[in-house]
C-alpha positions as CSV (number, residue, x, y, z in Angstrom):
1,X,10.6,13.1,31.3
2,X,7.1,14.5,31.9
3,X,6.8,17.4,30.3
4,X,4.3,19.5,31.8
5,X,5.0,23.0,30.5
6,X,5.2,25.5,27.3
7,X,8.5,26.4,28.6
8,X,9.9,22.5,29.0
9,X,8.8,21.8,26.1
10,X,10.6,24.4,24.4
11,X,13.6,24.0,26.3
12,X,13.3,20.1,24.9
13,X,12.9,21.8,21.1
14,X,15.5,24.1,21.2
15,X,18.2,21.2,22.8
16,X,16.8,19.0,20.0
17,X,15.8,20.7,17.0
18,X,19.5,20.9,15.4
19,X,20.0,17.0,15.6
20,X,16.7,15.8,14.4
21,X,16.9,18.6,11.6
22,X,20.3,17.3,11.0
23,X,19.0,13.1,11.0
24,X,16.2,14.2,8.4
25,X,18.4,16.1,6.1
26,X,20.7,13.2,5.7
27,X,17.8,10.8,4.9
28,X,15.0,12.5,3.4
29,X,14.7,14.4,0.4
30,X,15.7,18.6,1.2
31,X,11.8,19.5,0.3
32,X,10.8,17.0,2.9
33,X,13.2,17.9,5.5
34,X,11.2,20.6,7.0
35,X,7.8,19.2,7.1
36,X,9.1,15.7,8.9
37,X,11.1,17.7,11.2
38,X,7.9,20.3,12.1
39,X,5.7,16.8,12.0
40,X,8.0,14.8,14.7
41,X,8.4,18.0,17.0
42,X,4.1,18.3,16.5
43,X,3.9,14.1,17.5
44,X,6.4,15.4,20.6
45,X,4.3,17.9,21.5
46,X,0.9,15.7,21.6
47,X,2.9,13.0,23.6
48,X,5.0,15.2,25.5
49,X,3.7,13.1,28.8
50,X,5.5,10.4,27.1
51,X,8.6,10.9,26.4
52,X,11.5,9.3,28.2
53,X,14.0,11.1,30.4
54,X,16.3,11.2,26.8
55,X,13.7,12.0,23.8
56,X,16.8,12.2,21.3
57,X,16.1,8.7,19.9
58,X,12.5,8.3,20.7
59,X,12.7,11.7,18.3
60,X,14.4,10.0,15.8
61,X,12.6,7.1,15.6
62,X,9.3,9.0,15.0
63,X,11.2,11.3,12.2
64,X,12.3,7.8,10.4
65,X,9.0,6.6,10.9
66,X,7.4,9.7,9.5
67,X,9.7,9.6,6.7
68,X,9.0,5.5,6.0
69,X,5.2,6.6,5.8
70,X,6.1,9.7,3.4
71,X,8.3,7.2,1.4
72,X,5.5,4.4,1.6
73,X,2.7,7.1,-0.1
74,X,5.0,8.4,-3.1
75,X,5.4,4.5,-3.9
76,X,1.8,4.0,-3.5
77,X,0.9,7.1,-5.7
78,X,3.6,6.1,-8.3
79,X,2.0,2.5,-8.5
80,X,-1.5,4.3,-9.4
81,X,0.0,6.4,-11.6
82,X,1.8,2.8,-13.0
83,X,-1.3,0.7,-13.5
84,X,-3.4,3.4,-15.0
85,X,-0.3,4.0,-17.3
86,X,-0.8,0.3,-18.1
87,X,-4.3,-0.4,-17.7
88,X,-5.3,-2.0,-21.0
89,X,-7.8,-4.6,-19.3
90,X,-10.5,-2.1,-18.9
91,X,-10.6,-2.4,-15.4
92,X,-13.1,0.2,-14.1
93,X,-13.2,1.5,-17.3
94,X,-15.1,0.9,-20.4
95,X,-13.9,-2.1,-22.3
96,X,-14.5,-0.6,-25.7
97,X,-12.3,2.5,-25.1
98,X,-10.5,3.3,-27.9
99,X,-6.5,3.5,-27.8
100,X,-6.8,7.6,-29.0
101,X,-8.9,7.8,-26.0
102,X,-7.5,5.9,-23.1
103,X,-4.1,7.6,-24.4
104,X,-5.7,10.9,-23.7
105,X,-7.0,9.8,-20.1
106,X,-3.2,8.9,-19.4
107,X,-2.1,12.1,-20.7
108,X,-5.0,13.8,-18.4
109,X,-4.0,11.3,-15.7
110,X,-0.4,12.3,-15.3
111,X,-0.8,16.1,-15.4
112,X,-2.9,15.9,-12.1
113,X,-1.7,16.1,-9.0
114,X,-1.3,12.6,-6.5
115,X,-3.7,13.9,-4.7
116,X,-6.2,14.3,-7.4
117,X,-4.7,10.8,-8.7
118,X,-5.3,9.6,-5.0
119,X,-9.1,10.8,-5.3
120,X,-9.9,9.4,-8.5
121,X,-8.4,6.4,-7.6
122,X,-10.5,5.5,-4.8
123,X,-13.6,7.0,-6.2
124,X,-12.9,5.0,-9.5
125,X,-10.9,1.7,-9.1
126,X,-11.8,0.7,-5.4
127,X,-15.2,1.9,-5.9
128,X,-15.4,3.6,-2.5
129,X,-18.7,5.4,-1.3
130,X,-18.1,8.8,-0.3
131,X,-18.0,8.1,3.3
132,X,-15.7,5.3,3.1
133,X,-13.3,7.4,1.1
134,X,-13.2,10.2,3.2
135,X,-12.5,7.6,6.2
136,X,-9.6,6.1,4.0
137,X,-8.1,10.1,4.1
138,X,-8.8,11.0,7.1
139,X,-11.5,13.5,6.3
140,X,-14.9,14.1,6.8
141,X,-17.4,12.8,3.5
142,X,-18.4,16.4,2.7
143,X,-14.7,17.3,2.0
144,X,-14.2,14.2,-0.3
145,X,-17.3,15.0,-2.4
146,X,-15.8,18.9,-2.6
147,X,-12.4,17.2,-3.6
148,X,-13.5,14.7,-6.1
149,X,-15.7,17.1,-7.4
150,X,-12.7,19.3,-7.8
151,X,-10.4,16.4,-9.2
152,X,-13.0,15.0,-11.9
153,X,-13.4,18.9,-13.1
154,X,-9.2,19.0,-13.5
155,X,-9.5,15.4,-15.1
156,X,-12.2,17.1,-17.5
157,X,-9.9,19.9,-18.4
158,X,-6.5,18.3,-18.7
159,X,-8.5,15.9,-21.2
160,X,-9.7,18.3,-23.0
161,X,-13.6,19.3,-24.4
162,X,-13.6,16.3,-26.9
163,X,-12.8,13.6,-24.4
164,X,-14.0,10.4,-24.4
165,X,-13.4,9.5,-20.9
166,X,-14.1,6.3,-19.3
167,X,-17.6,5.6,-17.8
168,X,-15.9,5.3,-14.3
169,X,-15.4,9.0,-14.9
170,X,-18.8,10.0,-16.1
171,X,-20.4,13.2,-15.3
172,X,-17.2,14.9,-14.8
173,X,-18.4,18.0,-14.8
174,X,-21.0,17.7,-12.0
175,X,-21.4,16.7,-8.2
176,X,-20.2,13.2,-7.4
């Protein structure tokens, strides 16, 4: 089912939209249900070549897929948020810091956002370069830096003025 057209492919949206919206809301969380649905109709629309002569499940399979990946990243941020939570070995972080202090980073830690988390983390933990970062996310190395800049400056607040924040974290308050 070639689609070659604006108009067949909105033909194909409007015939499908009700059942995929209908297959996400019974298996995705409702805040997610839009975005998944508008992400599978976008992946439709970039291999709208593709699709078979019936693109109901090969529409469905990409919204379960979508959602998999969603449902794949939450675990992946919660686990960050877990192993700083429990981080007492001093990985990446100074080995000296004192329990008042690293109690105040996890404070900090969980009033950011996952992506923030996300940022830190791979700044901090996997000791990425800039580039390699950005690569890991998709984005170009210029719009890391501006994010991790960002994210260490909302670290910095959350922990407050009298902070002692972990070396991995140094210089919070400048460029990375």
């Amino acid at each position: 089912m070639a689609i070659e057209t604006d108009a067949e492919f909105s033909a194909m949206y409007r015939a499908q939209y009700a059942d995929v919206l209908a297959f996400v809301r019974r298996r995705a969380h409702p805040v997610q249900a839009d975005d998944v649905v508008g992400e599978t109709f976008l992946t439709a629309w970039r291999r709208r070549r593709d699709l078979p002569p019936d693109p109901r499940p090969w529409l469905f399979r990409t919204a379960r897929n979508l959602m998999l990946n969603a449902d794949r990243s939450v675990r992946r941020q919660r686990a960050v948020a877990v192993r700083m939570a429990e981080n007492d070995r001093g990985d990446g972080y100074e080995p000296m810091l004192s329990a008042e202090a690293r109690m105040d980073l996890v404070t900090a830690w969980r009033a950011l956002s996952t992506t923030d988390q996300e940022l830190l983390a791979l700044h901090a933990w996997e000791g990425l370069t800039d580039k390699a970062a950005a690569k890991v996310l998709g984005c170009t190395r210029a719009a890391f830096s501006m994010r991790l800049s960002r994210a260490k400056r909302r670290l910095a607040k959350h922990a407050g003025p009298t902070s002692d924040l972990p070396i991995a974290f140094a210089n919070l308050n400048g460029a990375s």
